[in-house]
C-alpha positions as CSV (number, residue, x, y, z in Angstrom):
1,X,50.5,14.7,-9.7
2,X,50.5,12.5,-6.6
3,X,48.2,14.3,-5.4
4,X,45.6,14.8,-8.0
5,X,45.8,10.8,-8.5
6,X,44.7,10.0,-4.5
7,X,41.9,12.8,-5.0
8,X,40.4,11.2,-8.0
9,X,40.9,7.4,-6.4
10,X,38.7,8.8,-3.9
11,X,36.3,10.0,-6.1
12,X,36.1,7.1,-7.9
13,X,35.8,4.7,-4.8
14,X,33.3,6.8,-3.3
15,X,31.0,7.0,-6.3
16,X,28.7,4.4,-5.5
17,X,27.7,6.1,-2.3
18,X,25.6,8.3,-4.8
19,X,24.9,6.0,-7.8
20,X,23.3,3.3,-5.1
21,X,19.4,4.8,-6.1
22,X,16.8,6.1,-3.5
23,X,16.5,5.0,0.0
24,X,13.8,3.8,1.0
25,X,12.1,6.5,4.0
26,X,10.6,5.3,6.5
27,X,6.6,6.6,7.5
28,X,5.9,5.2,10.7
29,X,8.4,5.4,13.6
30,X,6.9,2.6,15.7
31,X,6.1,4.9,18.4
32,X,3.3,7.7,17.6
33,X,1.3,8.2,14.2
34,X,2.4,11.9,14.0
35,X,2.4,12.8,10.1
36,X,-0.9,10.1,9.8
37,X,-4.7,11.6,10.4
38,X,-7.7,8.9,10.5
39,X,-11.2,9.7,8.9
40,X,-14.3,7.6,9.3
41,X,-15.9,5.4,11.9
42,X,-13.1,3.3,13.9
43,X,-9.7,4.3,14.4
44,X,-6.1,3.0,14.5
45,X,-3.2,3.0,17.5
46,X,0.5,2.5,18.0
47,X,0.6,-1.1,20.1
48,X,3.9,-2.3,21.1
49,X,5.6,-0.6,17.9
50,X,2.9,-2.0,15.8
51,X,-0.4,0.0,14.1
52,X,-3.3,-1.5,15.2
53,X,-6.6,-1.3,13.4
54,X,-9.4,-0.5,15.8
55,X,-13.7,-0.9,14.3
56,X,-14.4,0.7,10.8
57,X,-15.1,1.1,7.8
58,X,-12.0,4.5,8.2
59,X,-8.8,5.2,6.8
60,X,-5.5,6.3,8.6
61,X,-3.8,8.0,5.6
62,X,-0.3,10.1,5.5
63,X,-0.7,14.1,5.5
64,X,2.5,14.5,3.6
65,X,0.8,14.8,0.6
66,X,0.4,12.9,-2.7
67,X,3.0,10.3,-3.6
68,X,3.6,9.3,-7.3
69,X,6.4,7.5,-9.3
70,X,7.5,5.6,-6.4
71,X,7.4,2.2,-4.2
72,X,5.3,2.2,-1.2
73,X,6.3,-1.2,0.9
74,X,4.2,-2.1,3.8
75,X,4.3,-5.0,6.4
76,X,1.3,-6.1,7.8
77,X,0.3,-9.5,9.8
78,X,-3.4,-10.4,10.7
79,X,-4.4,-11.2,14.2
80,X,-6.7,-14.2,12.9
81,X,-6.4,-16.6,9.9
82,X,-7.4,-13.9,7.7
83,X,-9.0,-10.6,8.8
84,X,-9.8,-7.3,6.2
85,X,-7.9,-4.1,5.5
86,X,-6.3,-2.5,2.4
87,X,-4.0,0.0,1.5
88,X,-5.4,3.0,-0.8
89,X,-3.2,4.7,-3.2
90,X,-3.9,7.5,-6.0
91,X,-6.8,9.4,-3.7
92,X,-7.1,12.3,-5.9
93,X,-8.3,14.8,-2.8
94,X,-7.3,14.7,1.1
95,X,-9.8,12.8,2.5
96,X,-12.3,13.9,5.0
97,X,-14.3,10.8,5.1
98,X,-14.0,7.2,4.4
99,X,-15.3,6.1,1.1
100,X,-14.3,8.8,-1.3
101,X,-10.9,7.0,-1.0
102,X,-13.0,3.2,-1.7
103,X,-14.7,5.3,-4.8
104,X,-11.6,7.9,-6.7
105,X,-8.8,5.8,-5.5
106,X,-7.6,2.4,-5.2
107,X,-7.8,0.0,-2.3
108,X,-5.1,-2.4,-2.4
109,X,-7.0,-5.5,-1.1
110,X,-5.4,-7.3,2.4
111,X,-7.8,-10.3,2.7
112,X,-6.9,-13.9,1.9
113,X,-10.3,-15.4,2.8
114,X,-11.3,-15.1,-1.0
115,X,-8.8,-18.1,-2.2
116,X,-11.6,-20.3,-1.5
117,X,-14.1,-19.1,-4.4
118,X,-13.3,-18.4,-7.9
119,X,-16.1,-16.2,-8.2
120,X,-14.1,-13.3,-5.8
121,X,-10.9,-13.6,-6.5
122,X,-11.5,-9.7,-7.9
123,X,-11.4,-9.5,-3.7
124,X,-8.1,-11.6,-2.7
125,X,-5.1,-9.8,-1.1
126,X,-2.8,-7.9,-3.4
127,X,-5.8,-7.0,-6.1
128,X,-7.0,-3.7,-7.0
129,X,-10.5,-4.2,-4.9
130,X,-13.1,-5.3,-7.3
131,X,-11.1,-4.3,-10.0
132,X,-8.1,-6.9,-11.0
133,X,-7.7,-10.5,-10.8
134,X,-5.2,-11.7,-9.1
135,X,-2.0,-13.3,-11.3
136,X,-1.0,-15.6,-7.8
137,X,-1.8,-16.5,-4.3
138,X,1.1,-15.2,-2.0
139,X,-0.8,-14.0,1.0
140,X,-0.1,-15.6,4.4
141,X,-2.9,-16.1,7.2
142,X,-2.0,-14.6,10.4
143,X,-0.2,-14.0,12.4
144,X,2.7,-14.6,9.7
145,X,4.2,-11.4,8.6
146,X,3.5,-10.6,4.9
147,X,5.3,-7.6,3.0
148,X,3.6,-5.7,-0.2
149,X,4.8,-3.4,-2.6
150,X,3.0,-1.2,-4.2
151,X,5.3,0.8,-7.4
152,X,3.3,3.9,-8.9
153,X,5.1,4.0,-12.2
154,X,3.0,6.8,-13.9
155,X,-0.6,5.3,-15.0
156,X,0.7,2.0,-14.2
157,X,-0.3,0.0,-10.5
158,X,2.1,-2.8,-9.8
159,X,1.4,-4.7,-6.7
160,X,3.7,-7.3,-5.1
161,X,3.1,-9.8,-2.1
162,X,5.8,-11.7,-0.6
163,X,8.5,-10.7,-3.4
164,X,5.2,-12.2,-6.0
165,X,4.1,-10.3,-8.7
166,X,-0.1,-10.0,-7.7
167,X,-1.3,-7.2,-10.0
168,X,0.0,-5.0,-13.2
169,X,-2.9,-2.7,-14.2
170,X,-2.1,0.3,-16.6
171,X,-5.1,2.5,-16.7
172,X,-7.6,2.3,-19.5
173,X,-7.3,-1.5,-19.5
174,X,-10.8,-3.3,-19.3
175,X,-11.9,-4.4,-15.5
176,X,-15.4,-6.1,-15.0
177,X,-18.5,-4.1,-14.3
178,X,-19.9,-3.2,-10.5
179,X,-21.6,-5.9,-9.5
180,X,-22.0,-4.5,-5.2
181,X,-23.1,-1.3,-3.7
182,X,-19.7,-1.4,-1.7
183,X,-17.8,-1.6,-4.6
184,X,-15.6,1.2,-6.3
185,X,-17.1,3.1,-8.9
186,X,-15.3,2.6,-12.1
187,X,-13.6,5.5,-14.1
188,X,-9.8,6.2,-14.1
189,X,-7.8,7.6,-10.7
190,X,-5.1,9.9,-11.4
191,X,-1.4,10.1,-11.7
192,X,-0.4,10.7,-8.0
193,X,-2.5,10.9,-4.8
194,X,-2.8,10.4,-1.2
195,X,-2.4,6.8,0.1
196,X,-3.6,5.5,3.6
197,X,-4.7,2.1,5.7
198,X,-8.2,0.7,6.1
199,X,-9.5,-0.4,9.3
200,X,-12.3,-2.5,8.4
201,X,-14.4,-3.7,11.4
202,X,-14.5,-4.8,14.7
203,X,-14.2,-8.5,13.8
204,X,-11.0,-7.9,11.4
205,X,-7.6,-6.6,13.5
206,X,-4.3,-6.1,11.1
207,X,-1.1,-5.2,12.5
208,X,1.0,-2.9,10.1
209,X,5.3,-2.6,11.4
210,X,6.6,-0.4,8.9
211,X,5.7,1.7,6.0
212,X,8.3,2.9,3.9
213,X,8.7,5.0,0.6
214,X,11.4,5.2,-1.8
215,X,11.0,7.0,-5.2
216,X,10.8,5.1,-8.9
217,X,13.1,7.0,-10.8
């Protein structure tokens, strides 16, 4: 009886080893982008543990396949005050070139320069591009570290900046029309899809340290 009692004492005490939830995995070991492929003009590189973003308009995006349900948490700095980049999520096809991900997915805006003018905050860090407005202002200019999380919960895009809630867009709810040739053509993006980083010019260098997955559920 003794003996049954110790065994399920150490059952119980190491149940939370399991109940704790997903871990978060880690997609970028600081040292090599194996398990990442770039597309488009530009191109990205591993700089003293840190991705670098090199020209543009291309995309470095993960060839592990589609992600959905889940938390995708970056951290990024910018080398200037503010410089461009993004994060794309729910890219219904593997991408071959750089703005099928812009025009079927979402880009997850990284740009802080917008603050300044009402009229684009649709373009501030932590919107869908074009797409959402902005529900706060948590981006930091460079070169402070900022952290985003992005949850896929199903149809609905939840983006975070600095622990701030930035964006909570369900699809089917209204966004304003195309207004720019650059922008994303409208229409819904699907469930789960690929995901990668923008490099966005010559004139705009962002630093990513760690990108990390955990699933929602």
């Amino acid at each position: 009886m003794r003996t049954l009692t110790l065994l399920l004492s150490a059952l119980v005490l190491s149940a939370p080893a399991f109940a704790a939830g997903p871990e978060w995995r880690q997609l970028f070991d600081g040292k090599d982008l194996n398990g990442w492929k770039h597309v488009g003009p530009g191109g990205m590189t591993v700089e003293n543990g840190l991705i670098r973003t090199h020209g543009g308009m291309g995309l470095l995006y993960w060839t592990g396949g589609k992600i959905g349900d889940c938390v995708l948490k970056v951290e990024y700095k910018m080398r200037d005050f503010n410089d461009n980049s993004g994060v794309y999520v729910r890219i219904p096809i593997e991408p071959r070139e750089a703005w099928m991900p812009v025009n079927y997915g979402y880009e997850v805006q990284i740009d802080n320069h917008p603050e300044t003018s009402k009229e684009d905050e649709y373009h501030v860090t932590g919107t869908l591009y074009s797409l959402t407005k902005p529900l706060a202002f948590p981006g930091k200019p460079g070169p402070q570290w900022n952290t985003m999380e992005i949850t896929l919960d199903g149809p609905r895009t939840i983006v975070a900046v600095n622990g701030v809630k930035v964006t909570d867009y369900t699809e089917g709810q209204p966004v304003p029309p195309q207004k720019l040739s650059f922008e994303p053509i409208r229409g819904p993006r699907p469930i789960e899809g690929w995901f990668g980083l923008q490099n966005h010019s010559d004139n705009d260098i962002v630093f990513f340290r760690s990108v990390a997955i955990r699933k929602l559920h």
